[in-house]
C-alpha positions as CSV (number, residue, x, y, z in Angstrom):
1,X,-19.8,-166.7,57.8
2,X,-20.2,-162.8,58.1
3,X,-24.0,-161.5,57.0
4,X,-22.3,-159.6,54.5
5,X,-20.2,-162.3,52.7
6,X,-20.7,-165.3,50.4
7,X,-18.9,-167.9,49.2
8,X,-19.9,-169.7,45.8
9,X,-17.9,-171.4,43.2
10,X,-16.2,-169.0,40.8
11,X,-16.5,-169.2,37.2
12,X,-14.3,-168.3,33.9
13,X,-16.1,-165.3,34.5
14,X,-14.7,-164.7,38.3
15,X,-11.1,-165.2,36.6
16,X,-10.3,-161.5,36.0
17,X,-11.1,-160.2,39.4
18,X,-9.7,-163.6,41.1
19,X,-6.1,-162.5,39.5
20,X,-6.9,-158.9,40.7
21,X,-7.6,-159.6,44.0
22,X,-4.5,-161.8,44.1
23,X,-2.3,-159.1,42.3
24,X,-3.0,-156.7,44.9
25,X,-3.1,-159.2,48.0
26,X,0.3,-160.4,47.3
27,X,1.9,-157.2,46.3
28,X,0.3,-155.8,49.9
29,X,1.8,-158.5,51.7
30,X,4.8,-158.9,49.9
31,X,5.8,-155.0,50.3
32,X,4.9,-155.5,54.3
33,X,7.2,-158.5,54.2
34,X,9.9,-156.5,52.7
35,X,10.0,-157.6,48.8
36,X,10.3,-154.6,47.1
37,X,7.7,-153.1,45.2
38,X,9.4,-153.4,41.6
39,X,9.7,-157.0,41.8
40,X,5.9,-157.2,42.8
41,X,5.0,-154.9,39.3
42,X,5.8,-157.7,36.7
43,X,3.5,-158.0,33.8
44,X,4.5,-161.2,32.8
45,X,3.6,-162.5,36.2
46,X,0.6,-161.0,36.4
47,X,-0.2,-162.8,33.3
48,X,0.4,-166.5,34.5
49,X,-1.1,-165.8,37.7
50,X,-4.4,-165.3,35.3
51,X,-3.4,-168.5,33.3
52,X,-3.3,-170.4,37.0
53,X,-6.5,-169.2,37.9
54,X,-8.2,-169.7,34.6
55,X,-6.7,-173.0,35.0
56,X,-7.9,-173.8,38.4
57,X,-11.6,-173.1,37.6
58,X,-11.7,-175.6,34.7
59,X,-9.9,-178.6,36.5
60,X,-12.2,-181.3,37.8
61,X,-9.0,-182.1,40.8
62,X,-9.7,-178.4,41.9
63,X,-11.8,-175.9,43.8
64,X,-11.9,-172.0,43.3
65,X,-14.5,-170.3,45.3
66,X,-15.0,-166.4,45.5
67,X,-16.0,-164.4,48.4
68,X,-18.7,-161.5,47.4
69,X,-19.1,-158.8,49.6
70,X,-22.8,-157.4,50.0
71,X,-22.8,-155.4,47.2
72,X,-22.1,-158.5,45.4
73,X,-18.2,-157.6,43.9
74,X,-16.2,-160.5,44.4
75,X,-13.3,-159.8,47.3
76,X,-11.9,-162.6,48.1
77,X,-10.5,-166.1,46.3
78,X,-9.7,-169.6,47.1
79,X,-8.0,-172.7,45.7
80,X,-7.8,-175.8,47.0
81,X,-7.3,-179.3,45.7
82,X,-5.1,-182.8,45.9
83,X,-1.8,-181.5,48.2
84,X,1.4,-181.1,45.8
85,X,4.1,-182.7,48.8
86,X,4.3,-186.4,47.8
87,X,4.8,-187.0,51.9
88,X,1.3,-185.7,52.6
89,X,-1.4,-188.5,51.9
90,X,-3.9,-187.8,49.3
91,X,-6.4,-189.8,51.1
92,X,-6.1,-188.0,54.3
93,X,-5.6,-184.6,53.4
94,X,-6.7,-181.4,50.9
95,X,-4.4,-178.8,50.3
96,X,-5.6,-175.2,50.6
97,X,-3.4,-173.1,48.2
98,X,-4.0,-170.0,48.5
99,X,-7.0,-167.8,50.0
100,X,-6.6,-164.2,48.6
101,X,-8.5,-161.2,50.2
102,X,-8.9,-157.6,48.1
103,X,-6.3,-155.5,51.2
104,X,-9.8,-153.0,51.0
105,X,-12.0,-155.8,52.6
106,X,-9.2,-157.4,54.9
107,X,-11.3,-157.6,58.4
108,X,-14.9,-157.8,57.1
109,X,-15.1,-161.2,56.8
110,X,-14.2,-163.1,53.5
111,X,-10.9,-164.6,54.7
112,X,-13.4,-166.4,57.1
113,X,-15.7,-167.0,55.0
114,X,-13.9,-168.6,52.5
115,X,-11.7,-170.7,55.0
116,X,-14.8,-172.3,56.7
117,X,-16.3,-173.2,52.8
118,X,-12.4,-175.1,52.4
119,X,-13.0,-177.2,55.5
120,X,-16.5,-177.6,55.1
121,X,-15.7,-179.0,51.7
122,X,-12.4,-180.8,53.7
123,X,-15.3,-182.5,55.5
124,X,-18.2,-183.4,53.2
125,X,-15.3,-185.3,51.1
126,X,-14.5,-187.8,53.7
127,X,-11.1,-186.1,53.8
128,X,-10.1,-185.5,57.8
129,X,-7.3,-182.9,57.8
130,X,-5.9,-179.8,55.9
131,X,-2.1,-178.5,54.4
132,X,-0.9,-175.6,52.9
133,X,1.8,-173.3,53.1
134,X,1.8,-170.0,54.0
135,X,5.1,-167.1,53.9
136,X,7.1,-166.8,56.7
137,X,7.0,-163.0,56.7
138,X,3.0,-162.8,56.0
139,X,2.5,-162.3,59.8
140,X,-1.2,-161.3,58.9
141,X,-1.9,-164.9,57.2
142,X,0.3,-166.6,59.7
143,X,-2.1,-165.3,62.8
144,X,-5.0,-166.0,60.8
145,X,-4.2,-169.5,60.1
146,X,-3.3,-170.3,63.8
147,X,-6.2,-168.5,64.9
148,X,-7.7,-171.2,63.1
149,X,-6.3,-174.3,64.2
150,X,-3.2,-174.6,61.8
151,X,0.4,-175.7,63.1
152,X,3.8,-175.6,61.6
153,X,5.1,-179.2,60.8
154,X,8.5,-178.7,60.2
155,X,8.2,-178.4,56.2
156,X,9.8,-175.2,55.1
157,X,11.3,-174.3,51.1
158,X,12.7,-171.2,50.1
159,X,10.9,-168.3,49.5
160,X,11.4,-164.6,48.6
161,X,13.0,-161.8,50.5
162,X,15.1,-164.4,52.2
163,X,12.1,-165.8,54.3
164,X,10.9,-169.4,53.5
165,X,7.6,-170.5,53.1
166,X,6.0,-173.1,56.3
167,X,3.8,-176.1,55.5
168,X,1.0,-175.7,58.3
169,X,-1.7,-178.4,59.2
170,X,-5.1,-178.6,60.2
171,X,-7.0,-181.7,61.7
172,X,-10.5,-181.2,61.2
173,X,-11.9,-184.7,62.2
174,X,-10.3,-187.9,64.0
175,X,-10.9,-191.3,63.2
């Protein structure tokens, strides 16, 4: 983990900057991917991405950890939890749904950060491998995640601007 980073659970009080950083995460990467802008501005979506996160933070079957930067503002969020597929085993795996960085503190750290808290936690609860899905046209997230250890496994489902989303996998301990 960077000097400059930590990673803690997030609160009801982390909920408003979580949905920020997502907001503006998504609509950066979205834009790059080619999803235009005005599709990216919606209110309404804004608003369940809030409810998600808010959510999230009060479910005992999920995690949501921040990322602070030094100057303690949170930058980054992560949720992770049971995996959603009914063909990935419960027992065996944890899903990591989303890892959001603010785009101002993309290559300082937090993305890492946060990724090594989801598999030390992966770890610590017996569990030996990860999931989660990333968009096809992310090519920033895609490079992360391999850079990490993930690999496609074949499971794809739509997703917008005409590129699907890819299931990716992560084996983190053998047994």
């Amino acid at each position: 983990m960077s000097d400059s980073m930590r990673v803690r659970e997030a609160s009801t009080e982390d909920v408003e900057a979580m949905t920020d950083i997502h907001t503006r995460a998504r609509s950066a990467y979205y834009t790059v991917g080619g999803v235009a802008a005005e599709e990216l501005a919606d209110v309404a979506a804004r608003d369940k991405r809030k409810d998600r996160w808010a959510r999230v933070v009060r479910s005992p079957d999920m995690t949501a950890l921040c990322a602070e930067g030094r100057e303690g503002r949170v930058v980054g969020a992560l949720a992770m939890g049971p995996p959603k597929d009914a063909d990935v085993d419960a027992s065996v795996y944890r899903q990591l749904f989303q890892i959001h960085v603010h785009p101002d503190a993309w290559g300082r750290g937090a993305g890492g950060a946060l990724h090594s808290a989801f598999t030390d936690r992966v770890v610590a609860g017996g569990f030996a491998s990860g999931v989660l899905e990333v968009w096809e046209a992310n090519v920033r997230a895609r490079k992360f995640y391999v850079k990490h250890g993930w690999g496609a496994d074949g499971g794809r489902r739509p997703g917008p601007g005409g590129a699907d989303y890819v299931r990716m996998r992560l084996r983190l301990r053998f047994g």
